[in-house]
N, C-alpha and C positions, 0 to 999 in steps of 0.2 A: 707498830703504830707511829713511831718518830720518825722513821722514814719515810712516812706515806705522807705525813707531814710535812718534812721537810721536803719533797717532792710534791706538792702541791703550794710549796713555798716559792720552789725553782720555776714552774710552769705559769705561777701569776707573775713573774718577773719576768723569765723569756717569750711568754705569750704576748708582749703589749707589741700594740702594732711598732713602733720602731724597730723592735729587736728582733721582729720577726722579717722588717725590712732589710735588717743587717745580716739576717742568716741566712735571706733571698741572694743580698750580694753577695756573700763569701763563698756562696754554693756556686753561683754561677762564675763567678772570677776561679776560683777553683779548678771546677771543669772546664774553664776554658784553658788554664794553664797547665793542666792535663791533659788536654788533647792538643795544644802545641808544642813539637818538641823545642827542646833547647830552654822552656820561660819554667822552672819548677818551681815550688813552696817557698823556697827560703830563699832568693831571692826579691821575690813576690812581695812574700812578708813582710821581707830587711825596708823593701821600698816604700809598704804601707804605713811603716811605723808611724813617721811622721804626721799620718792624716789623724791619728788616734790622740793626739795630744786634744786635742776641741770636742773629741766622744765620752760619754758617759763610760766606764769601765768595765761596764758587761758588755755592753753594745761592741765596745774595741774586738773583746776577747771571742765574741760569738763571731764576729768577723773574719777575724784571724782565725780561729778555730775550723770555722768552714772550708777555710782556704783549704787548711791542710788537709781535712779526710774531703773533700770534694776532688781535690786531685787525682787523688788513687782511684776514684770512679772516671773520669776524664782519660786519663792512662788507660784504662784497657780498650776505651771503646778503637782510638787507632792503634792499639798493639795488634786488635782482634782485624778488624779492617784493613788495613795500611800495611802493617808487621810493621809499625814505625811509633816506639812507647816515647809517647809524651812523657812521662814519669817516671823515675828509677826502678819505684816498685814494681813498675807493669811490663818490666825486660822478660819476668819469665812467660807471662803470657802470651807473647808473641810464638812463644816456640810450639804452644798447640793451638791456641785460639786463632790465629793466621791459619794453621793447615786444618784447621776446621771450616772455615770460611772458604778455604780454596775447596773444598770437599762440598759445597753449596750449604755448609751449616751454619752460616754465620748467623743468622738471627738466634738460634739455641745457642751458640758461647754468647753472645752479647746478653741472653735473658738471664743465663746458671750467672755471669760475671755480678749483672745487674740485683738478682735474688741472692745471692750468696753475701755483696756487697750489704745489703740491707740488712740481711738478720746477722751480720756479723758486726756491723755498727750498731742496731740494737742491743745484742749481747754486751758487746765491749761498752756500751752507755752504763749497763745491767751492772756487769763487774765494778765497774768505777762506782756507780751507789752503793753496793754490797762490801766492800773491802774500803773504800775510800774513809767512813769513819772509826770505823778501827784502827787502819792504817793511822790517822792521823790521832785519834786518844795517845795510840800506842808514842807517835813523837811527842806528844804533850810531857812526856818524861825525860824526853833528851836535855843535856845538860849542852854546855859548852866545848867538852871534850868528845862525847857523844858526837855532836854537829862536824865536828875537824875531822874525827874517822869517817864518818859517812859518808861527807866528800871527799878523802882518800882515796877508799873504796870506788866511788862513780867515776873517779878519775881513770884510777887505776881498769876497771872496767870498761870505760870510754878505751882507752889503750886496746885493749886484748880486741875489743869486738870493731874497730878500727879495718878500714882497709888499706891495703899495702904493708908497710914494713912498720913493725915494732918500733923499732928503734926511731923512726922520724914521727910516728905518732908522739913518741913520751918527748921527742926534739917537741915538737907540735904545742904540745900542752905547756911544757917549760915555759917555750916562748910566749905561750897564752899570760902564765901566770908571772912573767916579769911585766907584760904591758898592763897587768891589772895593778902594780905596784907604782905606776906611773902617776905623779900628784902630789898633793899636799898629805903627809904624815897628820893624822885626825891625832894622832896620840903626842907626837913632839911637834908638830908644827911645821916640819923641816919638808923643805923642795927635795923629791925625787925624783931623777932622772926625766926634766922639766927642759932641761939646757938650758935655762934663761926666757924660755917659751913662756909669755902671759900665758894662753892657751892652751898650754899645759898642767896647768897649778889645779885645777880641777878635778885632773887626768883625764886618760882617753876617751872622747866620746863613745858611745855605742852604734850609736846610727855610721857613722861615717865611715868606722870599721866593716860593719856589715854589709854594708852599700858599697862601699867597695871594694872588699874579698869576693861578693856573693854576688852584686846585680850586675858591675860593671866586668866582674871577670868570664861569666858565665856569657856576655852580650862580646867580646873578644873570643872565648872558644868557639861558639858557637860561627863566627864570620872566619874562621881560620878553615872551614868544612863545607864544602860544596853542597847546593840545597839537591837535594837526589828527589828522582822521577815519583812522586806517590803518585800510588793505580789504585784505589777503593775498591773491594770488594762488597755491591749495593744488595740490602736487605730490607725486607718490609717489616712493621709493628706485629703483624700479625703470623709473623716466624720469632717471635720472642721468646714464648711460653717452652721450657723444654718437658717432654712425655715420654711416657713410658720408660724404655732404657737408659736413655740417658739421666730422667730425673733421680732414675735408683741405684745409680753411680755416681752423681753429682753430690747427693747430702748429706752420706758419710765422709765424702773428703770434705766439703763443707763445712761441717762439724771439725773435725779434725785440724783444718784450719783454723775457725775460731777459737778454741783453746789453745793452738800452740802461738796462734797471733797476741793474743790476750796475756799469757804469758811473757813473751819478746819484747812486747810493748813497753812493760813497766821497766824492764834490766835498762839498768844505764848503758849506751853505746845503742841499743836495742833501733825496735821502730819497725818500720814499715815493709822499710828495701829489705834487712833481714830474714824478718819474717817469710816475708812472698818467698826466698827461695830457701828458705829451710823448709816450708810446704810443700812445696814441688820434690826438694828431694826424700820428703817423708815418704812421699805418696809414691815416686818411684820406686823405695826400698821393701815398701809392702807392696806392692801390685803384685799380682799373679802373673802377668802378661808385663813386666815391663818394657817391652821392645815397642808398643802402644804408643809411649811416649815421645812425642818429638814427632808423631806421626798424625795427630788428633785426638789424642784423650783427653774427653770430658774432665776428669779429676784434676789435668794439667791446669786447667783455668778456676773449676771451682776451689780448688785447696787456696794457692796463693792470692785469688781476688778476696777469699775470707779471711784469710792469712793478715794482709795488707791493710784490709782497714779496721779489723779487729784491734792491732797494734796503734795504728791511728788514735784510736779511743782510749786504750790504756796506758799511752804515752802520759795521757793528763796526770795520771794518780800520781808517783814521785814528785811532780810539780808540784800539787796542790795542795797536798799535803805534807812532804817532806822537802820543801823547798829545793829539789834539785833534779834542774832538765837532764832527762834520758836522751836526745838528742838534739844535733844540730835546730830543727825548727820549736821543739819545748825550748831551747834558750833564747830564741827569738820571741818566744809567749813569754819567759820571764822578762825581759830585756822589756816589752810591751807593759806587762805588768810592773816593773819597775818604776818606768815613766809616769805611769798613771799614780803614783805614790805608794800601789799595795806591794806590801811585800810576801812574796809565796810561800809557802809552809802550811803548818798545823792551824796557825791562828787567824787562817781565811777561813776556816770554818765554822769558829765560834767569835770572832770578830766582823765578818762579811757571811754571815749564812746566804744570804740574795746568793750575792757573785757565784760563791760554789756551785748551789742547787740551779741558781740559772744555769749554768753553764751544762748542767749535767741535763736539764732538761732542753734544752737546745740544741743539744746534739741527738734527742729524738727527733724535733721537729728538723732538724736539718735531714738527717737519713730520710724520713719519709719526700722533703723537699725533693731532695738527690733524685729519685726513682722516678716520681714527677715530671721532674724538669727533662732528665737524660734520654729518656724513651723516646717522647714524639720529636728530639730536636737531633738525634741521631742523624741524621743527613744533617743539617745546617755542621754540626760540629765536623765533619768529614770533609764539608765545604771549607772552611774554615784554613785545611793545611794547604790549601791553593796557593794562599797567600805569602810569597817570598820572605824569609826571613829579613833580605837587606831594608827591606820594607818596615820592618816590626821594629828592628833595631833603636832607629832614630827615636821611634814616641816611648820604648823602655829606658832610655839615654837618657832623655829630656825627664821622667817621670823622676830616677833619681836624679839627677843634678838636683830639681825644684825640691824632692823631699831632704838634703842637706840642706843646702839654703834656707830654705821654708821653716827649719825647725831652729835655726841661731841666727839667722842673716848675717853669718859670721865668713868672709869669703874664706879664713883660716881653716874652717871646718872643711873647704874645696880641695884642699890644699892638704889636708890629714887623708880624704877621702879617695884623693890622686896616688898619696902615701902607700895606701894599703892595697889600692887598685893595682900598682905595680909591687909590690909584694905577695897580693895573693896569686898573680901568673907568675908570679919567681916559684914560686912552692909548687904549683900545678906544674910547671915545666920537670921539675926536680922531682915530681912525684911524691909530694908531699899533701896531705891530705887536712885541708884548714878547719876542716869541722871540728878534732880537740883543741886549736887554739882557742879555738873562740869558748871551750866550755871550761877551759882554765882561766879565761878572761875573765867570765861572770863569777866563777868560784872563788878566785882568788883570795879577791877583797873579803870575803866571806871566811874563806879559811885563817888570814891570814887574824882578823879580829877573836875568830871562835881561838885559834892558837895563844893569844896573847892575855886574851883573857882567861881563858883555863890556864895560864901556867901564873899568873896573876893571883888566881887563886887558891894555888901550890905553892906560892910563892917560889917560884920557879922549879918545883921537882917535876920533872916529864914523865915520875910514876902515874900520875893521876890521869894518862891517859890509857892504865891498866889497871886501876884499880877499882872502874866504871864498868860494870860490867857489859854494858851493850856496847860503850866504847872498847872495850878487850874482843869483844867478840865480831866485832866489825873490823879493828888491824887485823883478828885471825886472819878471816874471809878476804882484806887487802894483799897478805902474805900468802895466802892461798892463789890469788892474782899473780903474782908475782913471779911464784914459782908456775905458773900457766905461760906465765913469760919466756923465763928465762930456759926452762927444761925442755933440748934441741924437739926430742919429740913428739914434745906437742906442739912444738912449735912449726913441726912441718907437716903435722895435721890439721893445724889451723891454715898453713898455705894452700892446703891441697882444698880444703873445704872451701875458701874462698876463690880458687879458683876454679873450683868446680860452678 
């Protein structure tokens, strides 16, 4: 009954017309940045933050919320038409949902993508209600040392599930968590590594950082890459619905995505892009027939389209309950929620019940929105990659410059946000992957208070972060990480898996 409760708590708050206006836009800004490539989530995000300062705090989050599981729907529709994925997550799709379209099935991948997307954002809404209070009683016990392992662990995890090389990810996070030590010392007072910077003393903004590793670097890759011939594969409404064989092969991998998506989502490092191809290659290693694949098998697209935004949905619950983003775009919803003055954790739940339960109900009415909107506007979105990138550039340019500006009218904040713009292509050249710095950034400060205050209350013995048992049991599971690291062989099954 307290759930049903508290779920008729979240629907009279995400039901009111604003918010329902706000889950309109994030759905449609969404798919629209899912079905262009090169413009993805966290960018997107990085740029909108700033309009979120003047919104009410759910309205922000349904927004931004939207963005991100609206994407992953946007993504297949040109992975499947095009073979050209708007969205990271939607790379495996292409590899059958394209040779399904060239096979004249394109409306049957477009409907499994479409229907699989739905009841897998349903489900993953479902999980997030079901585990989401527990989850968060269960942290209502965490202490100070508790909070410092946890985020060990997610660090440490951010690492492993990381792409590219080990070693420049933990460089990565380092780097993160010295720029979080940038500022005024809250405990002695004293200037860190400020160099005499006024603009400093505060320490490093958030926005300008992400604005420009994530909007401004991604609008430079993207013009360094020749815009290539898209040829649309055209399909009517009424080739959507898929029958008979195909539907009784599509729902068990389906299904199968959605649990293992639902799963991926919550691991720190986890998420979306993950997901989709750990479903793909589930689904290869059980087939009967797997030579099917890479050639039009239906399961190719239903597993990882259920896959992707199942994960989408269960990215929330570490968030919101144990204050710590599983990925790159959850640190940009913290980073949002930060602004707005909530802080994320356990005690949105019993401090902000609204905020929670809206959110949780909003991303029903978003999934149904999603299904809605994407069906009959399938041609205009296809229409849509006409449109030359050198063309798109300037209005994504100008949208961050105004969202810096906009939020200090500090030209200094231009000048931090040029900083990182040419830092985050030094790391993309080098092969360096900026999405752990950035979750060492938000952490740091976090760890670094939970560390001084647990040893505070030790009066500095560093036993007492074994003598806590959930904190003992959480460095296990870090030192468990660790050795995932450092041990050659799995460390060149972890290569091969990602390069698979």
């Amino acid at each position: 009954m307290d759930a049903l409760a508290h779920l008729v708590t979240g629907f009279s708050a995400a039901a009111s017309l604003q918010n329902i206006g706000f889950a309109m836009a994030g759905c449609l800004l969404g798919t629209l940045i899912g079905v262009l490539p090169g413009i993805g989530p966290i960018p997107t995000i990085a740029m909108l933050l700033p309009i979120t300062f003047g919104l009410d705090p759910l309205s922000s989050l349904i927004m931004l919320a939207g963005i991100y599981y609206g994407a992953q729907y946007g993504g297949s529709t040109t992975s499947i038409l095009v073979n050209m994925p708007g969205e990271s997550s939607s790379v495996v799709t292409c590899m059958d949902g394209h040779q399904m379209a060239r096979q004249g099935r394109a409306g049957v991948a477009l409907g499994v993508a479409a229907l699989g997307s739905f009841v897998a954002g349903c489900a993953g809404t479902l999980f997030i209600a079901a585990f989401g209070p527990p989850l968060a009683d269960f942290a209502q016990k965490f202490n100070s040392p508790d909070y410092f392992s946890l985020m060990t662990l997610g660090l440490l995890m951010a690492v492993v599930l990381a792409h590219g090389s080990v070693l420049k990810a933990i460089g990565m996070v380092l780097v993160g968590l010295l720029f979080g030590l940038v500022g005024t010392d809250v405990n002695t007072g004293a200037l860190r590594y400020t160099f005499d910077v006024s603009v400093l003393w505060d320490g490093v903004d958030f926005l300008p950082m992400v604005i420009g590793m994530f909007g401004i670097v991604e609008i430079v890759r993207n013009l360094e890459q020749e815009d290539q011939p898209r040829e649309a594969v055209k399909t009517g409404l009424r080739d959507l619905w898929p029958r008979g064989e195909d539907f009784r092969r599509a729902w068990p991998a389906s299904l199968r995505g959605v649990g293992l998506g639902s799963v991926l989502g919550v691991l720190p490092g986890g998420g979306a892009v993950l997901a989709s191809f750990a479903s793909y290659t589930l689904e290869k290693k059980i087939a009967r027939e797997p030579q099917r694949f890479g050639k039009g098998a239906i399961e190719g697209v239903a597993g990882p389209e259920s896959a992707n935004n199942a994960a989408a949905q269960t990215s929330f619950i570490p968030l919101l309950t144990l204050g710590l983003p599983s990925n790159p775009v959850m640190a940009l919803m913290m980073g949002a929620m930060m602004i707005q003055g909530v802080q994320p954790g356990a005690a949105v739940m019993t401090s902000r019940p609204d905020l929670f339960w809206g959110m949780v109900a909003s991303m029903w009415i978003g999934n149904l929105m999603l299904v809605v909107i994407n069906m009959p506007m399938i041609g205009l979105w296809v229409r849509l990659l006409s449109v030359p990138y050198r063309l798109l550039y300037p209005a994504i340019l100008l949208f961050c410059v105004i969202g810096v500006y906009g939020s200090n009218a500090n030209w200094a904040m231009m000048a931090i946000t040029v900083f990182f713009a040419i830092m985050g292509y030094a790391l993309v050249r080098f092969g360096c992957e900026p999405a752990p710095m950035v979750l060492g950034f938000l952490l740091g400060p976090l760890m670094e208070e939970n560390l001084r205050r647990s040893l505070s209350l030790s009066r500095g013995d560093p036993m007492i972060f074994l003598e806590r048992p959930i904190s003992a049991t959480l460095l296990a599971l870090s030192l468990g990480m660790l050795a995932l690291i450092i041990l050659p062989g799995v460390r060149r099954s972890r290569e091969r898996a990602f390069q698979e």
